[in-house]
C-alpha positions as CSV (number, residue, x, y, z in Angstrom):
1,X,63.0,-35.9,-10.4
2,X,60.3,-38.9,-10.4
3,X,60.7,-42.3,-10.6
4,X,59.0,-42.5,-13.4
5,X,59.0,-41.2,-17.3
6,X,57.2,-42.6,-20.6
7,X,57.1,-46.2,-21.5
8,X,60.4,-46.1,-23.7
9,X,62.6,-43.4,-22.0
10,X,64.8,-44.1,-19.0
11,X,64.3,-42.0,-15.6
12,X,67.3,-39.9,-17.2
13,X,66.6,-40.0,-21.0
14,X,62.8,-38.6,-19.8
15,X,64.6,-36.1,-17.6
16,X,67.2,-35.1,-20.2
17,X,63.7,-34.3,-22.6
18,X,61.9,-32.8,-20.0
19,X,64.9,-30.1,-19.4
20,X,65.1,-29.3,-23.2
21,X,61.1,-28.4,-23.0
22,X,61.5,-26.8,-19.9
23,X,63.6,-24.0,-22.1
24,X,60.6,-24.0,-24.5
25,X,58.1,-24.2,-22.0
26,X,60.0,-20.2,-20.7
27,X,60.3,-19.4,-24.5
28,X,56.4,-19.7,-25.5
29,X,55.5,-18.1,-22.0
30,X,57.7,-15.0,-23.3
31,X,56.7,-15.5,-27.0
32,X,52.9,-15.5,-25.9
33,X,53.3,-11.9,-23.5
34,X,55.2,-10.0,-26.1
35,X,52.4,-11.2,-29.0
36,X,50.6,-9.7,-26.6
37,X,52.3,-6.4,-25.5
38,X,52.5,-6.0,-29.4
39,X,48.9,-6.6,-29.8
40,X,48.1,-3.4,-27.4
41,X,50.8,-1.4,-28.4
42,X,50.6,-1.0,-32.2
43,X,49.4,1.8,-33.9
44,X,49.1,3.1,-37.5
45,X,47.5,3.2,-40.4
46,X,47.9,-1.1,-40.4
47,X,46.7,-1.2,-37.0
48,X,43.7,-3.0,-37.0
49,X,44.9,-5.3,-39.4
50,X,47.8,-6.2,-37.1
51,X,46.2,-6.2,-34.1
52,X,43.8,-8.9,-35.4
53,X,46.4,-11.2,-36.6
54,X,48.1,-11.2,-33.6
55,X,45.8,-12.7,-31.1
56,X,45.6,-15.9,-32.8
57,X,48.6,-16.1,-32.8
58,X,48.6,-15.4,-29.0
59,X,46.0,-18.7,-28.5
60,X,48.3,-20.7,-30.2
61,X,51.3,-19.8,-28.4
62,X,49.2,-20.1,-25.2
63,X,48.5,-23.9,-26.1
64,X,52.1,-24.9,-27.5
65,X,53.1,-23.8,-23.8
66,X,50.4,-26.0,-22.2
67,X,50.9,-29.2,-24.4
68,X,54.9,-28.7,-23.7
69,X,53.6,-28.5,-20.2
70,X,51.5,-31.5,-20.1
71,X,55.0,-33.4,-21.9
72,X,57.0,-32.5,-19.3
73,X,54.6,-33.5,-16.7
74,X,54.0,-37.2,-19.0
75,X,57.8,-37.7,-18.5
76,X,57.8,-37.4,-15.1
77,X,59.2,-34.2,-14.2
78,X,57.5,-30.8,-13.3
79,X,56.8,-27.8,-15.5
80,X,57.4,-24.6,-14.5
81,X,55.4,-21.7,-15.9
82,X,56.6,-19.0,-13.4
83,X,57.8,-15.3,-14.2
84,X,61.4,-16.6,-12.2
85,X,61.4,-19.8,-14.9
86,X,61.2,-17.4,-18.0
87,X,63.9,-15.4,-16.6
88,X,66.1,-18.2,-15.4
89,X,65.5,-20.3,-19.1
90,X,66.2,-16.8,-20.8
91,X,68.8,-16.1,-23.5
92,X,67.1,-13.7,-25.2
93,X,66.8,-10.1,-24.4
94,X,63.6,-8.4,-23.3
95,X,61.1,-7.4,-26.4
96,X,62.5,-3.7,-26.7
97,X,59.7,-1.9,-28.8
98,X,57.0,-0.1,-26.7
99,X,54.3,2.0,-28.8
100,X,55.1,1.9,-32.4
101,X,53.4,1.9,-35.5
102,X,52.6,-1.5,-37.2
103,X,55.9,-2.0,-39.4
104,X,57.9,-1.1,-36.8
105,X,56.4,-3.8,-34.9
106,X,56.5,-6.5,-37.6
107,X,60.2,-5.6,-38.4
108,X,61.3,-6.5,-34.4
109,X,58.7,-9.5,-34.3
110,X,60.4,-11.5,-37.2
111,X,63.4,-11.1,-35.6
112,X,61.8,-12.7,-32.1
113,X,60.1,-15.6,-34.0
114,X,63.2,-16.6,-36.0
115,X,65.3,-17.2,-32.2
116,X,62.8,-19.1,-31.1
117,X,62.3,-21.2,-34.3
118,X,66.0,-21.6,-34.7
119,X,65.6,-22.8,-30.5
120,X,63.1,-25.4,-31.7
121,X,64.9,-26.4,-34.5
122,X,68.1,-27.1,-32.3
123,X,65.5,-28.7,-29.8
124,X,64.2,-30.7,-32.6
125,X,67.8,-32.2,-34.0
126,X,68.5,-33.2,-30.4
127,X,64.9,-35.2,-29.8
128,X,65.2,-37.2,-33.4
129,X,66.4,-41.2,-31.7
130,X,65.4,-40.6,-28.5
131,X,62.2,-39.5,-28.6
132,X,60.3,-39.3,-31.3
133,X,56.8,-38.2,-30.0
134,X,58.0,-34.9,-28.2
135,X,60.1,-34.3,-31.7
136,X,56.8,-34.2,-33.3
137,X,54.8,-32.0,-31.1
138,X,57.6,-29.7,-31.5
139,X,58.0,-30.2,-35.5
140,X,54.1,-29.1,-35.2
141,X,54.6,-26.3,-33.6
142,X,57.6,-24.7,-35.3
143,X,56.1,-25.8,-38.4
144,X,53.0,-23.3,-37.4
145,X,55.2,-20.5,-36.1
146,X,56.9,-20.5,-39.5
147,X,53.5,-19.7,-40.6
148,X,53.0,-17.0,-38.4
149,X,56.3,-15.7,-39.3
150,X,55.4,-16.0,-43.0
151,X,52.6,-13.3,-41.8
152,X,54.5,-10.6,-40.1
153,X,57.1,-11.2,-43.4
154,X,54.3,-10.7,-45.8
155,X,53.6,-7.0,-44.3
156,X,57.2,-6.5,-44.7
157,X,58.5,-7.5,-47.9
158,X,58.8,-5.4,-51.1
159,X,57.6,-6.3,-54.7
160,X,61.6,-7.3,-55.3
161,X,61.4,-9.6,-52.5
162,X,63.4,-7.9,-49.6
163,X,62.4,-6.9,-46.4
164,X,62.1,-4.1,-44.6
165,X,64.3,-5.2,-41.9
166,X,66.9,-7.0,-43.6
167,X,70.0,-6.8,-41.8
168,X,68.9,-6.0,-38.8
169,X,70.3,-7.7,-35.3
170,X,68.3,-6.1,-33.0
171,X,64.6,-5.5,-32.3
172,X,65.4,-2.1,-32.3
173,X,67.4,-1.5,-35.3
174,X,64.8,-3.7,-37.4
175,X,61.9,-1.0,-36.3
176,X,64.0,1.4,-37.0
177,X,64.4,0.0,-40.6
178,X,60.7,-0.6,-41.1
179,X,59.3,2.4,-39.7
């Protein structure tokens, strides 16, 4: 730990916010490589489709990890973007879908982007009093990966408004649905 943090924060408040992000830092470093495992392995009639949305969605990712990063560093503490810290920060299983057609896909990525908005969320609630700027880099960025989930749900949901993978607790069992 430094001896130092942002103007505002005590040594331990900056530390306590810097351990929070660390666990997002791991989560878009996973979130980015399965965007992009998906990205290579989809196939089907919606392939190009999907495979085009995705890799924006990759960038973004890629960036949310590097301004969480950079917020970590600013309070004094050091970031750690290694395979070990993904698997360390994990609670989350392993994306589970290998080559599979486009609505499979979809189906198991909704359920990946609503854990890790539902992390930020909780990540959110815990920043609101004591630190208002990292709560609003990280209302940014959930409020864009609602967006992205709004994509993948779009491709998904029928003209009566359900979706294909509705009821579905596992990556798995939500391709299986969609497929």
């Amino acid at each position: 730990m430094s001896k130092f943090t942002v103007p505002g924060l005590s040594e331990d408040q900056g530390s306590r916010v810097a351990d929070v992000l660390q666990k997002r830092l791991s989560a878009y470093n996973d979130l980015h490589l399965t965007l992009k495992h998906i990205h290579w392995n989809v196939v089907g009639p919606n392939f190009i489709g999907v495979h085009e949305m995705i890799d924006p969605q990759v960038e973004l990712v890629r960036g949310y990890a590097d301004a969480v990063a950079e917020r970590i560093a600013a309070l004094g503490n050091s970031p750690d973007g290694t395979p070990a810290a993904i698997g360390r920060d994990r609670t989350w299983d392993d994306y589970s879908v290998g080559r599979d057609t486009a609505q499979a896909h979809l189906a198991a990525l909704d359920l990946v982007y609503t854990g890790v908005i539902e992390d930020n969320r909780k990540a959110i609630d815990e920043f609101g009093d004591l630190d208002p700027i990292t709560e609003d880099l990280l209302i940014g960025q959930t409020a864009e990966l609602e967006k992205f989930q709004w994509f993948v749900r779009a491709h998904l949901e029928n003209s009566g408004g359900s979706l294909a993978n509705e009821g579905a607790h596992s990556e798995k069992q939500a391709a299986a649905q969609a497929r």
